[in-house]
Every structure is written in C-alpha cells, then in structure tokens.
N, C-alpha and C positions, 0 to 999 in steps of 0.2 A: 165411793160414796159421793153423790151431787152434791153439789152447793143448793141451799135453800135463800134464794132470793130474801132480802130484806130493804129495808127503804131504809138510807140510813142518808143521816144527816151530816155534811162538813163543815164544824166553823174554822171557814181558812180566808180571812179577812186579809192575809196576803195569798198571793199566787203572781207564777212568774210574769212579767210584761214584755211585748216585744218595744213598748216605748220607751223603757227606763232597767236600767240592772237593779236585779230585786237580790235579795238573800238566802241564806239556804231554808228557811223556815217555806220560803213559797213555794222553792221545787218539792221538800219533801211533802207540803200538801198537795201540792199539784200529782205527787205518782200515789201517793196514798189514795186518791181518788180516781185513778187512772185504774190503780191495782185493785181497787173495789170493784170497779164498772168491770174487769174483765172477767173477777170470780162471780160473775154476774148479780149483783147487787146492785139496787136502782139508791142512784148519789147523788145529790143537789149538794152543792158548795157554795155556801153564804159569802160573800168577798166585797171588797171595797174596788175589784175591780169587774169588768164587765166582759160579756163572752166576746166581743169582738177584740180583747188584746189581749187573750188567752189563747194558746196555740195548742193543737193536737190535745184539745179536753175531750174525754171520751163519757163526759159528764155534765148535767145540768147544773147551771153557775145562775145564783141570783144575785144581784147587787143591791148592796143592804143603803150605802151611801153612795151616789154619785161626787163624782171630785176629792174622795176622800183624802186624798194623797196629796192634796193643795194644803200642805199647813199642818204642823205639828200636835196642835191642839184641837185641830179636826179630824184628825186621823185618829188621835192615841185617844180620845174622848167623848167629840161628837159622835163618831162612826159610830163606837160601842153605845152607846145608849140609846140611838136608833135601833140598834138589834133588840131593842124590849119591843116591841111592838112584834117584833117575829112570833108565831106560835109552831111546837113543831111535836105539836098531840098525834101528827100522821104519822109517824118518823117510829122505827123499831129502838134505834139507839142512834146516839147524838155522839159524834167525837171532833174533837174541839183543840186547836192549835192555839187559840189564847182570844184575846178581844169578847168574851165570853163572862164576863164578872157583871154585866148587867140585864142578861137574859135571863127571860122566866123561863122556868124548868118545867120540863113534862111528866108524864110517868114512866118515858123511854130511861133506859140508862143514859149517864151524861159521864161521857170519858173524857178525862182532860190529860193530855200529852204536853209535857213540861218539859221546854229544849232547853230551857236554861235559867238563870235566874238576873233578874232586874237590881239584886242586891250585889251580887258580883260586881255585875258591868258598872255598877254607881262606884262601886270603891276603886276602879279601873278606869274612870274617866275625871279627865281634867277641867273642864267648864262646868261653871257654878251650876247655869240654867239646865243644861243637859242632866247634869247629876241630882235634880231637886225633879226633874221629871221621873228619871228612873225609882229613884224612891215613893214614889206615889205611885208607878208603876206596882213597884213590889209588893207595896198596900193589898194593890189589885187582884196579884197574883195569889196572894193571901186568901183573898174571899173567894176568888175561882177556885183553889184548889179543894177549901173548905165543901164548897156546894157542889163538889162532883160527887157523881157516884163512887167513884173510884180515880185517883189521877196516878200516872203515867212516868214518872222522873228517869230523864234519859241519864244520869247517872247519880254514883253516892255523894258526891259532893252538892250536885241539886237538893237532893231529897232530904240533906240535917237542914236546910232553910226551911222550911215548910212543915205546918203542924203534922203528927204522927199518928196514922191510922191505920189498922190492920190490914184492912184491904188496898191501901197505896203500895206502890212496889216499884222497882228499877225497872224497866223496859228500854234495853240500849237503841239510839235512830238504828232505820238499815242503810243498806246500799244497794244500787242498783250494777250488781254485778253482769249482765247483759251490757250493760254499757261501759261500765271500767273493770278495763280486764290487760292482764299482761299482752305489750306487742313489743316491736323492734323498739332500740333503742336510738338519739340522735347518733349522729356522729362524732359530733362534739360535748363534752362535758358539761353537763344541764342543770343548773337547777332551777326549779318551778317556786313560785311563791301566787298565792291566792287570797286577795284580802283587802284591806285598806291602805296607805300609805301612811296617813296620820291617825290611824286608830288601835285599838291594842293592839291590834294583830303588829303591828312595826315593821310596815314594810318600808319604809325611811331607813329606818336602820339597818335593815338587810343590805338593803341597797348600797350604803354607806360601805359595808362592809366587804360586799364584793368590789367596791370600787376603791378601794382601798386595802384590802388583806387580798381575798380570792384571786381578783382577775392580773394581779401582778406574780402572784405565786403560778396560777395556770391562763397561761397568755390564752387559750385556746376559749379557755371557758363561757358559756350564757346562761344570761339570768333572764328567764321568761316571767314575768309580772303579769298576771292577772287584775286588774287594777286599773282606775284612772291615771293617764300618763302625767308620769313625772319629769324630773330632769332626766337628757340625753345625755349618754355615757357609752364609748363600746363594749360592746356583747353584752347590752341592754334591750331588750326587746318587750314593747307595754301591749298587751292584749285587753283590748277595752269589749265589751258588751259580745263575748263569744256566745256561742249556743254551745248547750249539754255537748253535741258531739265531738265537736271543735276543743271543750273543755277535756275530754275523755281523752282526748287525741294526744294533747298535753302532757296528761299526767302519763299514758305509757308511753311516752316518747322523753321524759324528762329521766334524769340517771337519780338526782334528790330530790324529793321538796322540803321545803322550810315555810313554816309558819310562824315565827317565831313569837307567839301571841303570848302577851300575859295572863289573860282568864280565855279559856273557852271552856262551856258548860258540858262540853261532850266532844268537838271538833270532828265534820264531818269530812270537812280538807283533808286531813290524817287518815280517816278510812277510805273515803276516793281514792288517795294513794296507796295505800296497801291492796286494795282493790286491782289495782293495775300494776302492780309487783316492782311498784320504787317504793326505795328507802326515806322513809324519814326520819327526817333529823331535826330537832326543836329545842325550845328551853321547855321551864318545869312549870304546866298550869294543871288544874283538876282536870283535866279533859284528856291533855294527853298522859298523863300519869295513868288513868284507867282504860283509855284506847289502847296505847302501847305496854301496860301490865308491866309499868316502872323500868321499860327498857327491853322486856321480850322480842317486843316485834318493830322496833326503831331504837333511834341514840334519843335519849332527854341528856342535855349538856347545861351548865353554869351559862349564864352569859360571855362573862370571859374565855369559854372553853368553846364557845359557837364557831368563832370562824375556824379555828385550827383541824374541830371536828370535820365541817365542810368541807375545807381543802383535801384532807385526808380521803373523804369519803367519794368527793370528786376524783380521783388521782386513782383509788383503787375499787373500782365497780366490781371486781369480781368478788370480793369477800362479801359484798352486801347480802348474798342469800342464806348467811346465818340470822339476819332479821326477817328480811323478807318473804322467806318459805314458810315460815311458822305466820307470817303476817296474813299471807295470802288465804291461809288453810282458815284463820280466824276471818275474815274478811267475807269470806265468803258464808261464813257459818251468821252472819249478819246479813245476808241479803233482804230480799223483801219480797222472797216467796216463802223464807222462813220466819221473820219477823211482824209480817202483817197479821198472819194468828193472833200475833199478843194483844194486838190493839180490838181483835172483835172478841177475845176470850174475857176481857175483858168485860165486858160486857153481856158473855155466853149464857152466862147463868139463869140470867133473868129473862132473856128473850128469844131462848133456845137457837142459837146460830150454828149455823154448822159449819165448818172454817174450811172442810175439806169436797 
C-alpha cells in the first residue's frame, strides 16, 4: 500500500547544531522529520535554529526566532510567542515537541509528543533560578498538553503529571537501530557514560567512583565520558561534541554504560545502548525502571551497590547476555520504522494518513 503524501508540520524549536551540543529532544526531532520526508511526506520544521547549522535535513526548516539561543528568557519565552504569529491552516496535521503552548491552532490535528516532564527535573535540580524556571515551564506544559488534539507521553510516570484524557496515551521515543546496533567489543574493559557532569545525570560521581573503587579493582579498565571535559585521571577519556556516528561507534564498542541519572523521563542513553547490545547498568529513576522492565533487560542497583555492580559487570562480560538478548529483541521492537506510525495514527483519524 503507498504512502499518501501529507504536508505535515514540525514544531521542533530545537534541532541538532553543528555549533553547540544540543540534546536528545533535537536529534529525535531532527529523524522524526527525516523519517517523514522519506515515507514521502512534505515536512517543514519550525525551529529556533536556521538551515544552514542543520546537517543532513531532508526537510524544510523555518526559523521562528533568530538568535534564539542567546538567553534563557529568550529562548524558553520570547521564541515561543513569536510562534503566534505562525498560521498553519495548509498543514494536514501539526506534531509538536514542546515550545508550542502559545500557538494558534488550526483545524489540522495538533499532536503534542511529551519527553518528559519540567516537574520532575525542578524537584531534581539545585539552583533557586533554574528551578522557578522549570516550574513555569510545567505551567506551560499544562496548557500545551490541554490544547492538543491528542498528546503523546513517552512514558507512565510522565503521563500521572498531566490532566487525564481518553484519547492521551503512552507512546514510548524510538531508536534508530540502523545506527546503534551490536559490534566488536574494546579490548579493554569499558564503560561509557553520556550526559552531564554536574547535572542529574552525575557524572561527577561516576567518575569519582571509578577513580576511586573501579580503576583500582581493574587496573586495565576505561571510562569514556561523553561530556564537557572534566578532571584528568587514567583510563579517563572525555569525548566533547561527537557526531551520531562516532556516538554509535561508542556505545558498541563500550562492554557497560552507566548513566547514573536521578529523574530521566524515558532515557534514550539506555535504549541507544540496548540498541547496540551493551549492558546497562544504573540506579532507580522512572525512566529506567520502564526502559529496563525493573531489571529485565539491564542492572537497576542502590547507589551503594553501583560500584561493586560495575566492577563485577566489567570483570565478567560474558554473563551479560542474560540482559542484553532480551534487551536487544526489545530495542529493536522500538525503532523508528515501528514507532513513527504512532505519532501520524495519531492523528490518522481525522486526516485520513496512511502510515504504510
């Protein structure tokens, strides 16, 4: 059965940059419009960034605000209110990654895809200012998910934040299993970490902790940091501003990864690596509790019990495919030749799409 062409609209107010490390909200809009444009869907993405520091779009990108990115209160506020002025009456259906709560609304469906939530991350973070932003965030996320047609919640612990409506539903992110997929291993005993250093995710800590528990128990051992570089330490290695491939390359080449993050609203670091057939190993947030299915397809450990898991899990690589087999089988059953149906069925009802 063809695909039936639709004009569908992207609000993804981020997307990745080659000037600055963006987040995972901007790659997964950047392939969700990628993955449009190929089941031939004509895509325009609304963004606060501009076609020329967008790589490999296979899609029209307007930019709503110039400079948006200069300034925290022009990003998270100005940008968005500029986009009332947008009309997008041409548009079959409207899907929306967030910056969306001051847009007027068409007669298209309006699907709003919710990665997480602004209420979590405030009770997760320590500065006054940052944490009185995110709550006026949440405000926001409030009215956007109200005025969607339908909204999108990448998992159960998102979706008790947010008012309850029949047609709202779970739709897990995907992964791009083309690009993370099981390869060789290092030679040396690996573990990978992706994230922040002073942010939930704790990669301080990690770090502390191989430099202090791991790398003395296995002399041999590396800790790849995905991350702004921190302090030098051996078999510390800090990988600043990789590309998806490079990032891919990583994760099958690393034996664990760890994220050790206190909230993540879904964590896609966790299915990247399942995706590429390493083990992870973490503590206990909503995200990897439902990623991991409470331990099926990785370790959730105590904090106290993190390093000794590690050690162990580093030391014997061959037992890991009691997690990792069942990881990979799920992993893939999330990709994003399966999971991007959800986001235009969404929608299907009304504007008759045909997803296949």
């Amino acid at each position: 059965m063809g695909t039936t062409s639709k004009a569908i609209a992207v609000i993804a107010y981020e997307l990745p940059s080659d000037r600055e490390r963006t987040g995972g909200v901007s790659h997964f809009n950047h392939r969700l419009c990628n993955r449009l444009s190929e089941m031939g869907h004509r895509v325009t993405a609304y963004s606060v960034r501009t076609a020329e520091e967008v790589q490999n779009a296979a899609y029209r990108i307007v930019t709503v605000a110039e400079n948006a990115t200069q300034g925290r209160l022009r990003r998270y506020y100005t940008a968005p209110l500029l986009g009332r002025k947008l009309s997008f009456d041409d548009y079959d259906l409207v899907l929306s990654s967030g910056d969306d709560w001051a847009m007027r609304r068409s007669g298209a469906p309006w699907v709003r895809i919710m990665h997480g939530s602004a209420w979590r991350e405030m009770t997760h973070n320590k500065r006054a200012i940052r944490k009185a932003n995110l709550l006026l965030q949440y405000a926001l996320e409030q009215i956007s998910a109200v005025r969607s047609t339908v909204t999108l919640f990448n998992s159960r612990d998102t979706k008790r934040l947010y008012p309850k409506r029949a047609a709202d539903r779970i739709v897990h992110l995907p992964v791009d299993t083309r690009r993370f997929s099981p390869g060789p291993k290092n030679d040396a005993p690996t573990l990978l970490f992706v994230g922040g250093l002073d942010s939930r995710k704790r990669g301080r800590w990690l770090l502390e902790l191989f430099n202090e528990r791991i790398r003395p128990s296995i002399p041999s051992a590396q800790l790849w940091m995905v991350c702004e570089p921190g302090e030098e330490a051996p078999g510390v290695t800090y990988f600043r501003m990789v590309s998806q491939e490079r990032l891919a390359d990583l994760y099958r080449q690393a034996h664990v990864f760890c994220m050790p993050s206190t909230y993540e609203g879904f964590g896609i670091p966790y299915l990247e690596a399942m995706a590429s057939g390493t083990l992870v190993v973490t503590t206990p947030n909503p995200g990897a509790i439902e990623l991991l299915d409470g331990g099926q397809y990785g370790r959730i450990v105590e904090d106290g019990a993190l390093a000794d898991a590690l050690i162990e899990s580093l030391r014997e690589p061959v037992g890991h495919g009691r997690w990792t087999a069942p990881a990979l089988r799920w992993a893939r059953n999330h990709d994003w030749s399966v999971l991007v149906d959800e986001f235009l069925l969404a929608g299907a009802g009304a504007v008759g799409i045909n997803t296949r």
